[in-house]
N, C-alpha and C positions, 0 to 999 in steps of 0.2 A: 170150612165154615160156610155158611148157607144162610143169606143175610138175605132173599128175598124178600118181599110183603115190609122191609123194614125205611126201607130206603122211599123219599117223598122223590117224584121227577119236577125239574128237570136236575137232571145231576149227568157227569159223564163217566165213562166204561173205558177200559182200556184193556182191548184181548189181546192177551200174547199166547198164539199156539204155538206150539213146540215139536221136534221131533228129539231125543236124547238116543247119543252116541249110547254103545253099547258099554264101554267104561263111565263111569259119573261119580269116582269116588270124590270125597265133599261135595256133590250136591244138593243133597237132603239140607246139608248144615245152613250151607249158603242161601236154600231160598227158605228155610225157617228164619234166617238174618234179618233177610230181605223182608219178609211177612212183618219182622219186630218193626224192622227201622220205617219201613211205610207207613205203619200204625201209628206213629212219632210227628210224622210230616203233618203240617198244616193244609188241611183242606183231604182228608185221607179217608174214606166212609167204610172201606171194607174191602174185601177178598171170596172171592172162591175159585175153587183150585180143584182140577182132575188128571189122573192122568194111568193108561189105559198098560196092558200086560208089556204093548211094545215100542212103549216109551212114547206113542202119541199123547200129548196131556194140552191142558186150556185152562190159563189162571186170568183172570177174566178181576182187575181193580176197579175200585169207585172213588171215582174225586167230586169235590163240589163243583172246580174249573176248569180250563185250562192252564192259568198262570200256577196252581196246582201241581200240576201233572209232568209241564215242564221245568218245575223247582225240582220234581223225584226225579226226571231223569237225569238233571245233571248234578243230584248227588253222590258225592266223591264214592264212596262206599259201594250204592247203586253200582257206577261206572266200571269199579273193579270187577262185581261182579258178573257185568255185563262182557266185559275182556274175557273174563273165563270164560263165560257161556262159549264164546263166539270160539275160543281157542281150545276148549278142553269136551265141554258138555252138550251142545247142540250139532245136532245135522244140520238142522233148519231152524228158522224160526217166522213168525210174520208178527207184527204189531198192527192194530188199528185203533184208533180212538174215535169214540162214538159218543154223540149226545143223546142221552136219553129222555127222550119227551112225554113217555106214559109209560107204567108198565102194569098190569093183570096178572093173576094167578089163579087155577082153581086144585082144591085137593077135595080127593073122594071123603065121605063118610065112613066110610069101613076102615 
């Protein structure tokens, strides 16, 4: 989903790049879970999400806050699936959270 141009700042970001293990069965499931249950949480603006042939990917959330952000991390569900990540589905991962003070866009005419 591609939620650019939609979002007013300030608002904050929260990137999670990722590397994925070469097995990832119930992955897919878990972060469409994930995608639901976020969408649920109080204060949750959006998602977008990539991720590339060799398993490098970047889902990149939109909160209004940060009391926000850490209500999602420490939900139960969240957590679980954070456990798996850590045990089953990731090489790597980084998180960062960012306040976003402006943002721009431009798209071609053609």
């Amino acid at each position: 989903m591609t939620i650019q141009n939609q979002l007013s700042a300030p608002y904050y970001a929260v990137i999670f790049s990722s590397i994925l293990k070469q097995e990832e069965d119930g992955y897919d499931e878990m972060a469409q879970r994930m995608e639901e249950l976020a969408s649920s949480q109080s204060g949750y603006l959006g998602i977008e999400s990539v991720r590339d042939a060799n398993g490098a990917g970047i889902t990149i959330s939109y909160w209004e806050n940060l009391d926000s952000i850490r209500a999602w991390k420490k939900n139960f569900e969240h957590q679980v699936a954070q456990d798996l990540g850590q045990s089953q589905w990731y090489k790597s991962y980084t998180v960062k959270t960012c306040r976003v003070e402006d943002t721009y866009s431009w798209n071609s005419k053609t």
